[in-house]
matplotlib code that plots the C-alpha trace (Angstrom):
import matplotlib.pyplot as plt

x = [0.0, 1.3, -0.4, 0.8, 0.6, -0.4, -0.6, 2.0, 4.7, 8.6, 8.2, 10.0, 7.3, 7.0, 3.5, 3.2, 6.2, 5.1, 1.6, 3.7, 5.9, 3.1, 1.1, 4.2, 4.8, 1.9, 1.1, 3.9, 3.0, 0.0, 0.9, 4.8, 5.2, 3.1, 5.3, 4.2, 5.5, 5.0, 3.2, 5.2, 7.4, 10.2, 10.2, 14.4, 13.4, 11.1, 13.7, 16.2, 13.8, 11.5, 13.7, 10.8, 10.4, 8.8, 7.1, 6.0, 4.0, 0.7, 1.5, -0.7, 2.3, 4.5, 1.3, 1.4, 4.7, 5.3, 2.0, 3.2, 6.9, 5.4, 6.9, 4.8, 6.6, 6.7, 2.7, 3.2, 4.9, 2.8, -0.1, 1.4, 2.5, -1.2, -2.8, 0.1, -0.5, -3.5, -4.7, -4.2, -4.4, -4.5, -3.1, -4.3, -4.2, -6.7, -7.1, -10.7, -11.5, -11.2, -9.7, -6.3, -8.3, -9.5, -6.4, -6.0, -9.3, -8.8, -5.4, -7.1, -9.8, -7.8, -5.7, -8.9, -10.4, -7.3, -7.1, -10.8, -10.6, -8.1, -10.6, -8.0, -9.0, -9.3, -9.2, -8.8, -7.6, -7.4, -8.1, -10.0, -12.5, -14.1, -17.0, -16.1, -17.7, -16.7, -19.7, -17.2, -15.0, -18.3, -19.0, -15.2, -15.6, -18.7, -17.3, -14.5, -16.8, -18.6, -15.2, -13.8, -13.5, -13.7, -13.0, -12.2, -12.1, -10.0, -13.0, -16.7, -17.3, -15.7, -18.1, -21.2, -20.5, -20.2, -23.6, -25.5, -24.8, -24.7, -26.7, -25.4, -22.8, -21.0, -18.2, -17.9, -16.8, -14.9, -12.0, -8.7, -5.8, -3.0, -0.3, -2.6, -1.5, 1.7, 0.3, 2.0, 5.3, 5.6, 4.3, 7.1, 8.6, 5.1, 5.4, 4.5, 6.3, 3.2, 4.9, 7.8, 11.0, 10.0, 13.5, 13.7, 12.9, 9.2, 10.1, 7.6, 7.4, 6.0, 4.8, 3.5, 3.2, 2.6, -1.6, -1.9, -2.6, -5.9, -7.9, -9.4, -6.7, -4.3, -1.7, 1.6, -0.9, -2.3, 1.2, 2.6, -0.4, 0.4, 3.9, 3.4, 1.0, 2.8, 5.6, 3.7, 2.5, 5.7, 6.7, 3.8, 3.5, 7.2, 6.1, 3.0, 4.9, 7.6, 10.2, 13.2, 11.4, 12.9, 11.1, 11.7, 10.7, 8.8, 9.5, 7.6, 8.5, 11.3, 9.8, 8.8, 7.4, 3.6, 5.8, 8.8, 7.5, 11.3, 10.9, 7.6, 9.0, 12.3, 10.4, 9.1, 12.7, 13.7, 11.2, 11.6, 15.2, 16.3, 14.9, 15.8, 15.4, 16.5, 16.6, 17.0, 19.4, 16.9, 16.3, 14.1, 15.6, 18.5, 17.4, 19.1, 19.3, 15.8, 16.4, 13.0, 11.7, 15.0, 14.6, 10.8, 12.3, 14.4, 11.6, 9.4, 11.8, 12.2, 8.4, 8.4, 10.9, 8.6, 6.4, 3.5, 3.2, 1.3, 0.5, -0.7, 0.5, -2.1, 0.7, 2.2, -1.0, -1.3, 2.0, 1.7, -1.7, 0.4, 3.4, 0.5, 2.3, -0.2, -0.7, -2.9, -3.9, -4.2, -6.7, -6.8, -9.0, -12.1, -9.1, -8.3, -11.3, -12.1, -9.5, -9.8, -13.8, -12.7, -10.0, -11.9, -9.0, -11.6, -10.9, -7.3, -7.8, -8.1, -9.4, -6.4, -8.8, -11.1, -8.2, -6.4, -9.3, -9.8, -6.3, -6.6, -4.3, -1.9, -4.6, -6.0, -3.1, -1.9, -5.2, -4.8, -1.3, -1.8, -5.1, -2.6, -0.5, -2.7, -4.1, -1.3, -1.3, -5.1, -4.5, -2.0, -4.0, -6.9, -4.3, -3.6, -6.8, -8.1, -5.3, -6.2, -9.9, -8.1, -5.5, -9.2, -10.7, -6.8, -7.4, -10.7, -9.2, -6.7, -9.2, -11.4, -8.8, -6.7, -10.2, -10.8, -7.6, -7.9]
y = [0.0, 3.8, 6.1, 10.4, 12.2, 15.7, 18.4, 21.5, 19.4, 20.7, 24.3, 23.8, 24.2, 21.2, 20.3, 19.9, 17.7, 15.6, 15.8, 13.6, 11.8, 10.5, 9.4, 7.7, 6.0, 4.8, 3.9, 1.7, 0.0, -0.7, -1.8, -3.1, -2.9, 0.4, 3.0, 6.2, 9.5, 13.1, 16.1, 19.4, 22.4, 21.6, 17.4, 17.4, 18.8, 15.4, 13.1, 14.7, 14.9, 11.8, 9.6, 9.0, 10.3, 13.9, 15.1, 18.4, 16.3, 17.9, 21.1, 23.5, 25.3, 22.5, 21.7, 25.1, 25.4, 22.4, 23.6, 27.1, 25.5, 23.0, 19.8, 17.1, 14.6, 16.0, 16.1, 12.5, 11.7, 13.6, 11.9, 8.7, 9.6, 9.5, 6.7, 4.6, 5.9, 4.2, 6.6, 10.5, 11.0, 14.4, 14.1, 16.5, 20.4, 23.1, 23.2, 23.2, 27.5, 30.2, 32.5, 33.4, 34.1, 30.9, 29.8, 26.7, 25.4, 25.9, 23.9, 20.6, 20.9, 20.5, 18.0, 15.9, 16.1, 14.7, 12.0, 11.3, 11.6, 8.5, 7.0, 7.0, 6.9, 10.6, 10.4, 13.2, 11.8, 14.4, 17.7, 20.6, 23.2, 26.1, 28.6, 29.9, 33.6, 33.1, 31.2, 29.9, 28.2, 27.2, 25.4, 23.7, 22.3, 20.9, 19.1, 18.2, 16.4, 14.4, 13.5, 12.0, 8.3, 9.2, 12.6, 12.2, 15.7, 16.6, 17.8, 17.3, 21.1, 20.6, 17.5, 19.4, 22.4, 19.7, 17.8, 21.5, 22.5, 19.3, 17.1, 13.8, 11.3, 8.0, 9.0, 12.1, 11.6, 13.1, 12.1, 13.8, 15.0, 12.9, 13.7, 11.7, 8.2, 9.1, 8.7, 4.8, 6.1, 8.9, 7.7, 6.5, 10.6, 11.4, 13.3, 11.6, 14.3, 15.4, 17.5, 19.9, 20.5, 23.7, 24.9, 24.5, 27.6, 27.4, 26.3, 27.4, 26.8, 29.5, 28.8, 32.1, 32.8, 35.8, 36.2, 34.0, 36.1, 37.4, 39.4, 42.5, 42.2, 44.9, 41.6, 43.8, 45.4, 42.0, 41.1, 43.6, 43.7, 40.2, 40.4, 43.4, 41.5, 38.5, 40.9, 42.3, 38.6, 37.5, 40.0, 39.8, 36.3, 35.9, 37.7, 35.9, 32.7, 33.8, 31.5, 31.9, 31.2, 30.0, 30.4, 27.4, 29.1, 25.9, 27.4, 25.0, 27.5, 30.0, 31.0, 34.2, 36.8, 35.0, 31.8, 33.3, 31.9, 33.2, 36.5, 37.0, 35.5, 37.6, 40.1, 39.6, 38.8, 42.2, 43.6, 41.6, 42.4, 40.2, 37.1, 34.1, 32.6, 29.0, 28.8, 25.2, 24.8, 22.3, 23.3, 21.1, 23.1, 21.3, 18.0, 15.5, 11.6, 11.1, 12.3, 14.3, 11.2, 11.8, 15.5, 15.2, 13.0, 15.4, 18.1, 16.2, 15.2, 19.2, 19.8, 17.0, 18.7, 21.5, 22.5, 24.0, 25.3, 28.3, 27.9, 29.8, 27.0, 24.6, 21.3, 22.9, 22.4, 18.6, 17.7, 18.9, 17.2, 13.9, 14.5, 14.9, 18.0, 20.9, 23.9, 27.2, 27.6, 31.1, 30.6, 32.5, 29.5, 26.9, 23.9, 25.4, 25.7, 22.4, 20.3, 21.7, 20.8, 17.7, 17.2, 19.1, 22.0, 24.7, 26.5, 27.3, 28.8, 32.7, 33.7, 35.9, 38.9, 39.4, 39.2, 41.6, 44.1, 44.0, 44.7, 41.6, 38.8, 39.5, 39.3, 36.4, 34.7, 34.9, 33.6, 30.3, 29.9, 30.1, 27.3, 25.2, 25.5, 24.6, 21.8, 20.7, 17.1, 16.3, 18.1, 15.3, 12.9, 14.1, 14.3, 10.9, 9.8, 11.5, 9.9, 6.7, 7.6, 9.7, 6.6, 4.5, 7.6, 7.9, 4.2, 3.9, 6.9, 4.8, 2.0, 4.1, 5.5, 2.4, 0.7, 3.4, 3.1, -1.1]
z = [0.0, -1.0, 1.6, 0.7, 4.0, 3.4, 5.8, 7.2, 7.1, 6.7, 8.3, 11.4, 13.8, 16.5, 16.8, 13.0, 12.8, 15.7, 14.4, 11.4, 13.3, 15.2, 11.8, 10.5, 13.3, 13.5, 10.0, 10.6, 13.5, 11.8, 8.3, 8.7, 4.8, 3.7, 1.4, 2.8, 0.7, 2.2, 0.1, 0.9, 0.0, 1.6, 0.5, 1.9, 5.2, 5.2, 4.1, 7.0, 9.3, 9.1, 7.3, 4.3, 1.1, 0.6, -2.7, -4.3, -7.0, -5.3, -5.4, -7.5, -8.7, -9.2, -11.9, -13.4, -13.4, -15.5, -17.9, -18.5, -19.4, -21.7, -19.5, -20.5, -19.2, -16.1, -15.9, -17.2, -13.9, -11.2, -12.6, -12.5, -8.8, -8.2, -10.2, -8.2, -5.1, -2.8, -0.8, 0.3, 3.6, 5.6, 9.0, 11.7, 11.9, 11.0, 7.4, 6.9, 7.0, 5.4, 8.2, 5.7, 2.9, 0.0, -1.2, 1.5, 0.6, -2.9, -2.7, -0.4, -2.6, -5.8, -4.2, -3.4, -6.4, -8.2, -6.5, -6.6, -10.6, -10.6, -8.0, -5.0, -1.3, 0.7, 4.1, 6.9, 10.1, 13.5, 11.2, 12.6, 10.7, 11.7, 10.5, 6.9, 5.9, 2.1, 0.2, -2.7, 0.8, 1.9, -1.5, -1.9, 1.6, 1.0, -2.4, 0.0, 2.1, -0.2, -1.8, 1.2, 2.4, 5.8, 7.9, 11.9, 13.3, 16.5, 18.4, 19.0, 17.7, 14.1, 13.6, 14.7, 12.5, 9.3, 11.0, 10.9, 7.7, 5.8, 7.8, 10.1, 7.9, 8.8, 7.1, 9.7, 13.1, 16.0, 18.0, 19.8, 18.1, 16.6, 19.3, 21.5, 19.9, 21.3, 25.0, 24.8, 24.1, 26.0, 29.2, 30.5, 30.7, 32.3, 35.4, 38.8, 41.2, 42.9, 45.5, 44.9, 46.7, 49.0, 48.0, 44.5, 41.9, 40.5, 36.6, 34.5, 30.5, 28.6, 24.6, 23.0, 19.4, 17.3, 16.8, 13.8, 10.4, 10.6, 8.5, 10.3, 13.2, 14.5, 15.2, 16.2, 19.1, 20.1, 20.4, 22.4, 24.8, 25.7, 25.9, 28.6, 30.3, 30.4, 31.7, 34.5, 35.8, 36.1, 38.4, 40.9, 40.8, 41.2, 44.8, 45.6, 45.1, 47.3, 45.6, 42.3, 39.3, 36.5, 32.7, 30.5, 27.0, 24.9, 21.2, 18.8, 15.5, 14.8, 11.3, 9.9, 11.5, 12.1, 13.3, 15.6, 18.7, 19.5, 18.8, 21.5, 23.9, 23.9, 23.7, 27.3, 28.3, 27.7, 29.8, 32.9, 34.8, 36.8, 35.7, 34.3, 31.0, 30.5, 26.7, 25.4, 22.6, 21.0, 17.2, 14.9, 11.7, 12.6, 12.5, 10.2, 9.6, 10.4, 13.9, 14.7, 17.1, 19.2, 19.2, 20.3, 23.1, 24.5, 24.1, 26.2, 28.9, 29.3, 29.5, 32.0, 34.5, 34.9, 37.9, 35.4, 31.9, 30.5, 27.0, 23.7, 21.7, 21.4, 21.1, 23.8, 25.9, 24.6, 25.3, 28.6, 28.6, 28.1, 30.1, 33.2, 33.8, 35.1, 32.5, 31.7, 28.2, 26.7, 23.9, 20.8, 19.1, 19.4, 19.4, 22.8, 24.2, 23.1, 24.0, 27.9, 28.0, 27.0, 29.9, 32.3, 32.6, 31.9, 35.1, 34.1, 30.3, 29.7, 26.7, 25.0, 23.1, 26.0, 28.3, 26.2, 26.1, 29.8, 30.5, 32.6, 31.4, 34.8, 37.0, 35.6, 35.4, 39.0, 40.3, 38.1, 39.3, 43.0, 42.5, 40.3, 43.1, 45.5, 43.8, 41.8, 43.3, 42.5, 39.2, 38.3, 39.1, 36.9, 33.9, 34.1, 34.8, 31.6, 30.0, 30.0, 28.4, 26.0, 24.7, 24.1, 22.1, 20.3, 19.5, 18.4, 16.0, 14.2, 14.2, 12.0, 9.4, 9.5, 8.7, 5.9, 4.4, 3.9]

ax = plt.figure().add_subplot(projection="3d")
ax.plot(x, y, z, "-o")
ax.set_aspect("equal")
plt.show()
């Protein structure tokens, strides 16, 4: 069987890599002799980092390119990369709106219907989607729907909005996100300190990100208001707490400017004095020989050490999640606030615009820490114990696709 895994693959950001770790891994476990070949604009970054093939085959301008130029043979061979391929399979993140503008739907939807033409397999496996304003996005996705094989959503919210405006379909389903399958693996780094050293520093990981693109939004002033916030609750809680703390920066991208998780967080550094920063020399651009599963290790191991986590990065807040370490999520999205319903953290998620319009993020902040704190012990235990039900619902996931994919 030749499976193409398609998704945000080879842009150096952590959760997406993992996200395809994870699928690979997986895949593998599942079906010992499957060729599996990776869609993406940066196919050597797959190669070096993954160890497996990576294609640009599928991408739209890869097919213009070659029309404009008059390469027929090269059409000849991306179409023949997908009359011998078995199945197209998306794996996890959210793809499925309309928030940047059409182009991404445009591009799954031309993808699909390719491979629908030769009569291949689509499946989407731990994707997410969200309202879409445009009526030509609201058309593609529709087509997309039909199209597919099977589509298991991350969360119960994606599913319902599909269920509302398209009606109830077998072939639609919801379930957790990928990382989850990785509970097995990674269980062994979970953390099972319930109770700190008195006189060890407070070590607290902090993912931010710039505000993703967003049409409408003033992003530089969303940054910076959180950035001074952030700032600010440092300082007092650094008081309340009465302790050293030490923040553990979790980048998950260095990219451009609406990726340098690197770049916000730095940005707090320099307006705290006397603090300190423990920046990890862990860089996933520099992965090579297939050695992301090592690097995601290490990552983990680091997440692990820490006493809690406050998070904007939404893999940030699942790894956590499956480390059983204690976090606050900062949400700027439905994936958030769904994925702490579902874990029953609801009490320690702010919600990043209102907070930011309230001038509140501080204040907000130090309350959560001090109950974290306080209940840290029975927190852990709740972590786990929701581990366990989310392994079956990460199971009962790759039943379904692997099912689908036979």
């Amino acid at each position: 069987m030749k499976v193409i895994l398609d998704g945000a693959y080879g842009f150096d950001n952590v959760g997406d890599e993992a996200m395809l770790h994870t699928a690979i891994n997986l895949l593998r476990n599942e079906k010992p002799n499957v060729e599996i070949n990776v869609s993406s604009f940066q196919p050597e970054k797959i190669k070096s980092f993954h160890g497996v093939k990576g294609v640009s085959h599928l991408l739209p301008g890869t097919l213009l390119r070659n029309i404009k130029n008059l390469k027929f043979r090269n059409i000849l061979e991306q179409l023949d990369f997908i009359r011998s391929s078995d199945v197209l399979l998306f794996a996890g993140g959210s793809i499925l709106h309309d928030k940047k503008g059409l182009r991404d739907i445009i591009v799954i939807f031309y993808k699909v219907l390719l491979f629908r033409v030769f009569g291949k397999k689509v499946v989407f496996w731990g994707v997410a989607h969200d309202q879409m304003k445009s009526i030509v996005a609201k058309l593609l996705f529709k087509c997309v729907v039909s199209m597919a094989s099977l589509i298991v959503f991350r969360d119960k919210m994606s599913a319902d909005l599909v269920a509302q405006s398209m009606g109830p379909s077998k072939y639609v389903d919801s379930g957790v996100d990928i990382l989850f399958g990785l509970l097995p693996a990674l269980s062994p780094l979970a953390n099972t300190e319930q109770y700190k050293k008195a006189e060890s520093p407070c070590r607290i990981g902090l993912s931010l990100r710039p505000y993703p693109p967003n049409i409408g939004f003033d992003l530089e002033a969303l940054d910076e208001a959180l950035c001074e916030q952030i700032a600010k609750y440092v300082e007092v809680v650094s008081k309340k707490i009465g302790k050293p703390l030490v923040i553990v920066p979790l980048i998950f991208s260095e990219g451009d400017a609406a990726r340098n998780d690197k770049e916000i967080i730095s940005r707090v550094e320099l307006k705290l004095k006397g603090f300190e920063f423990e920046w990890s020399s862990l860089d996933v651009s520099a992965c090579n020989n297939a050695g992301f599963g090592n690097m995601l290790n290490e990552y983990c191991e680091n997440i692990s050490g820490l006493d809690f986590v406050i998070g904007e990065r939404f893999h940030s807040l699942v790894l956590s999640q499956i480390l059983a370490v204690p976090y606050i999520s900062i949400s700027y999205d439905k994936k958030i606030d769904e994925l702490v319903k579902l874990v029953e953290m609801e009490s320690y998620s702010l919600n990043l615009l209102e907070s930011i319009k309230n001038n509140s993020i501080g204040s907000e902040l130090v309350v959560m820490t001090e109950s974290l704190l306080l209940n840290r012990p029975k927190l852990i235990q709740n972590m786990a114990k929701n581990n366990d039900a989310l392994m079956l619902m990460s199971k009962e996931d790759q039943l379904s696709v692997f099912s689908a994919l036979s």
